[in-house]
N, C-alpha and C positions, 0 to 999 in steps of 0.2 A: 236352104229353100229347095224342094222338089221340082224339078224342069215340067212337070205340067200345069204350075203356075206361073209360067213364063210363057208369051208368045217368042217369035221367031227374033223380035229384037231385042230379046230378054227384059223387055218389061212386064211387071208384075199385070196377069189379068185380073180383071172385075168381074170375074162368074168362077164358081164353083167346076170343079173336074168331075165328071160319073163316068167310072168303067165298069162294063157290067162285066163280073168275075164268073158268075155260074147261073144258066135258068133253067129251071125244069117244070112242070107241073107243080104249080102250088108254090114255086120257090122261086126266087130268085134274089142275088147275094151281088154288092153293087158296092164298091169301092168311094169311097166322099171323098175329097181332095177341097177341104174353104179354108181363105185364107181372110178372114173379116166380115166373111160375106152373112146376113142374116136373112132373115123370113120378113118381107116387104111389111110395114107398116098398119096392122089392121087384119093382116094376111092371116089366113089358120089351114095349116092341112088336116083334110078328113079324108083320110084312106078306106076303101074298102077293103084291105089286107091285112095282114098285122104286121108288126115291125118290129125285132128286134137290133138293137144298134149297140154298138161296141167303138168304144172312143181310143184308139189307136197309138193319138198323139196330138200333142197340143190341148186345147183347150173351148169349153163351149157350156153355153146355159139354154137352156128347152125351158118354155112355161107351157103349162096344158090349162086347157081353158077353164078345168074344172076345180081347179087347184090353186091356192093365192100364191105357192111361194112357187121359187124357181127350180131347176133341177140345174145343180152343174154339174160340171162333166169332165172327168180328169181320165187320164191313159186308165186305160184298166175296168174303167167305169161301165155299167151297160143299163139297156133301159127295158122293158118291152112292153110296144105300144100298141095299146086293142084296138082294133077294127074301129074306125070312126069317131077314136078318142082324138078329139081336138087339141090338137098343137104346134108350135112353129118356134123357130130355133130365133133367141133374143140377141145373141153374140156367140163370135168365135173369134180366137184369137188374131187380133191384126196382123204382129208380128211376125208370126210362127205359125207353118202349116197344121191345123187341122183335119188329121185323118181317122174318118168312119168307118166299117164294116157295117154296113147294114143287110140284115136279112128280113127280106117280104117273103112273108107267106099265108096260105089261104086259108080264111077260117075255119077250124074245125066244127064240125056240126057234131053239138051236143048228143 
């Protein structure tokens, strides 16, 4: 398991890790660290950005709202998600760290 899923007494947290790796203009590149953790019940992200994400390690299923089935998601796997396409993550691995790369960036004008 990854020491940033552990507090100071090394018990497992209940929130997700974000370190931002790189921001610039239009971009920014943001390290996931979940170990179980999912998208609150009901919950849907609408980003005004676009997102590309890359599954690192471990394991994780996405549903978009516009879509009946699910997306999972293995090492290697990646996604990329349009500006204000609705979705929110259903499961990540309990066991075993789930690590993202995600890249936000701004939409390109047609």
């Amino acid at each position: 398991m990854t020491r940033e899923l552990l507090d100071a007494s090394g018990a497992r947290r209940d929130r997700e890790v974000f370190e931002e790796v790189l921001q610039r203009p239009g971009l920014r590149i943001e390290r996931i660290v979940s170990l179980g953790q999912a998208s609150p019940p009901g919950s849907w992200y609408d980003q005004a950005e676009g997102e590309w994400v890359l599954l690192l390690k471990g394991a994780a299923r996405l549903r978009f709202e516009d879509a009946e089935d699910e997306v999972s998601l293995w090492p290697g796997d990646h996604v990329d998600i349009a500006p204000h396409r609705r979705h929110r993550v259903t499961w990540t691995d309990p066991d075993l760290p789930t690590i993202w790369l995600a890249v936000r960036y701004a939409p390109v004008d047609a």
